[in-house]
N, C-alpha and C positions, 0 to 999 in steps of 0.2 A: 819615321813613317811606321815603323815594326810598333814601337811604342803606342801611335796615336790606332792602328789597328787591333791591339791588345786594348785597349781602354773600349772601343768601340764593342769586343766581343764582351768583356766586363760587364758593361752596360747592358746588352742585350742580354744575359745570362742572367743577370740580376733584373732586368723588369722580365722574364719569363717567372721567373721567380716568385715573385709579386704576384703576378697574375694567376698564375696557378695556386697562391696561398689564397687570394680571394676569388677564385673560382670554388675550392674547396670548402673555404666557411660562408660562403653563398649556398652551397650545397647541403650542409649541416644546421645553419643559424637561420636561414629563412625563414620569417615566422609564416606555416602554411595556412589554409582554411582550417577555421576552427574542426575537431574531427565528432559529427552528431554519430554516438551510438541509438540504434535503434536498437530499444531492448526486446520488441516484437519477434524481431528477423532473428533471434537466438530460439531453442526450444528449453523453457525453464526446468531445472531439473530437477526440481521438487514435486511432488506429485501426489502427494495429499501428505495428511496426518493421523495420527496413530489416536484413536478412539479410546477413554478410560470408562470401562461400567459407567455408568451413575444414571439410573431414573430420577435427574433432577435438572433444574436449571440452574445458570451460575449467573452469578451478579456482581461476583468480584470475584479477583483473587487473593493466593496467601498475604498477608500484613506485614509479615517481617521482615520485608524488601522494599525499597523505596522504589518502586517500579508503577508501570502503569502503560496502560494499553489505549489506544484511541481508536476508533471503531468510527464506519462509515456506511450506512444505510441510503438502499434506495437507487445506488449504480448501478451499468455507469452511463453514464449523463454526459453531455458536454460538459459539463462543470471537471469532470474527474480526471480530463490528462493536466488541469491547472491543481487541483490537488494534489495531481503524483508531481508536478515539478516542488509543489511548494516542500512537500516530505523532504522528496532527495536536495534540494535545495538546506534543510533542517537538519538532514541526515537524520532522519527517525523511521523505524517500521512503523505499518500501522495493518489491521482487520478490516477488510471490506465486505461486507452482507451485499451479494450483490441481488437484485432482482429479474430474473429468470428472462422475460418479455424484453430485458433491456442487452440480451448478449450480444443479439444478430448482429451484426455492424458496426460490435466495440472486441470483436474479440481481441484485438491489437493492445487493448485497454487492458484486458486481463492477463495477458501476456507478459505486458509490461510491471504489471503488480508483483507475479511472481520472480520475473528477474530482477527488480528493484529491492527483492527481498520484504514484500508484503505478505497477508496471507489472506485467502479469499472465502468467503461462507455463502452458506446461501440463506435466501430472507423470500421464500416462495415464487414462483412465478409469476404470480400476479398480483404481489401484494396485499393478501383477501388474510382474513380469518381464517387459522388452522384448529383452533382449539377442538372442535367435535370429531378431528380424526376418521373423517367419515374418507368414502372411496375418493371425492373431490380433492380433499384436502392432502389427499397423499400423493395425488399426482404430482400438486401444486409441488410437493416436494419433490417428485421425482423426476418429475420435466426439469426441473430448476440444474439439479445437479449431471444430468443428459447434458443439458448447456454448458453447462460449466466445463466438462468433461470432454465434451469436444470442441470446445473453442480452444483449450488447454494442454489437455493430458490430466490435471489437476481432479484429483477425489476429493471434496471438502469432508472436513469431523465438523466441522462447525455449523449449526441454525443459528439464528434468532426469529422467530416466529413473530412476525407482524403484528405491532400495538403491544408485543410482550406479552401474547395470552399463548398460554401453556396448558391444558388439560393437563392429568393422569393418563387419561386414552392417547393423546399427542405423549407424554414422554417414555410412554409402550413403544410407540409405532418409530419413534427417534432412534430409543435404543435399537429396536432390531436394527433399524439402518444405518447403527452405528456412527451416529449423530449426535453432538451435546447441546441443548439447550443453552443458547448463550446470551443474557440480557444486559443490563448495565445497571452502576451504581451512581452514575453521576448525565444527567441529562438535561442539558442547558437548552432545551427546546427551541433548537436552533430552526427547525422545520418552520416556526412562526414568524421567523425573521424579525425576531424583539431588538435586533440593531447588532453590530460586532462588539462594541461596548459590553453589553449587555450579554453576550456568549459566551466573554471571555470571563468578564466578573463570576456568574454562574458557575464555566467550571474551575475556577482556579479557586472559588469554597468549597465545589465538592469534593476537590482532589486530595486523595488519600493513597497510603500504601495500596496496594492492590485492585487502585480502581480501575473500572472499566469506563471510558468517554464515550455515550451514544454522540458522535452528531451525525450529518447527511451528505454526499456527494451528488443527492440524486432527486426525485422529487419536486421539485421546485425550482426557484431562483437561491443559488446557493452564495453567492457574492460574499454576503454578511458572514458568512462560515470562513468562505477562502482568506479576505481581511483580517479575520480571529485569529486563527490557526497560529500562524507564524509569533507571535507575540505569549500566545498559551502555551508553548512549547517552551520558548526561551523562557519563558519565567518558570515553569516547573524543571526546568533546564537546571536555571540558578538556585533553585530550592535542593537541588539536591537529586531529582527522580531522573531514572532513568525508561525510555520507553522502548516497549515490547511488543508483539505479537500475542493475539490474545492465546498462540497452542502453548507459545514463551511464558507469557505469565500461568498459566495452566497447567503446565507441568508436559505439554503432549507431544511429543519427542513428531519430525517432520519424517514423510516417506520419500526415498531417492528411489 
């Protein structure tokens, strides 16, 4: 009886045992709901970039590095959180020009750029012609960066001036605001929607050490871009290049 009682507590000790090892790795090994960070709900902690002289525009960067920058005009758009997934998806930085008119109601969009480790520019408010520098056209830019700047915290160094027209009188008026004209060397005029075929062929001739990629997030039906991207990355991927932020390939160290 002593015997068949001792087996009985055995027993019982041994499936407590059990149970409590798999209550334990129930507890550790359960695979949870996937965990979504929202990069929005952080406050990015970058907060502009560092400005170098130059009354000029740039079109590329240095050559001696097999680097390269991809740039995005025009956001943000509905097009542009499928953009940011397809980057971080890539793992690649990239430059967004964004346009002024389009912040209200995407500021979550710019937030996200810069904790994803984007960098943001600005490309006017309205999208117009800056070249004559006139009182118009300096709003254009200073509305734009207002926006920016409290959708963010974020001080852009970065323009690209709309259609790529640059006065003398515009890269006066840049400089004082400590702004650098920033254009491109490789522009597969993706705005036309010549097909993803067709975008990706364009830029992977133009790409060079230190090139700069115009294409768009914004503007239009951007589809044919989103389709490209991921394919134009992995093959300059395999080539060899690595991609940057345009202050990165620039030389312009970022403000905390």
């Amino acid at each position: 009886m002593r015997r068949s009682a001792l087996a009985v507590a055995a027993v019982a000790l041994l499936l407590g045992a059990v149970i409590g090892i798999a209550a334990l790795a129930s507890s550790t090994t359960t695979p949870s709901e996937p965990r979504t960070v929202n990069a929005a709900s952080s406050s990015p902690s970058v907060t502009g970039c560092r400005y170098r002289s130059r009354a000029t525009s740039v079109r590329h960067g240095p050559s001696g590095r097999k680097r390269i920058a991809l740039t995005f005009d025009d956001g943000p758009s509905g097009f542009t959180s499928r953009m940011l997934d397809v980057l971080e998806a890539e793992r690649v930085p990239a430059t967004f020009f964004v346009v002024g008119r389009n912040v209200a109601g995407r500021e979550a969009l710019l937030e996200r750029m810069l904790a994803d480790g984007h960098m943001i520019g600005n490309h006017s408010f309205n999208h117009v012609n800056l070249a004559k520098a006139d009182r118009a056209a300096l709003k254009q830019i200073d509305d734009t960066q207002a926006a920016i700047e409290s959708a963010t915290g974020f001080t852009p160094c970065l323009i690209r001036p709309p259609f790529g027209l640059a006065s003398r009188e515009l890269l006066r008026a840049l400089s004082a605001r400590r702004l650098t004209s920033t254009l491109w060397s490789v522009n597969p005029q993706d705005f036309r929607t010549p097909g993803s075929a067709t975008i990706r062929r364009r830029v992977l001739a133009g790409a060079k050490p230190g090139a700069i990629i115009l294409d768009h997030d914004g503007g239009g039906d951007r589809r044919q871009t989103l389709a490209a991207i991921p394919s134009i990355i992995r093959t300059l991927k395999s080539r060899g290049y690595a991609f940057v932020t345009v202050p990165e390939l620039l030389g312009l160290s970022v403000k905390r």
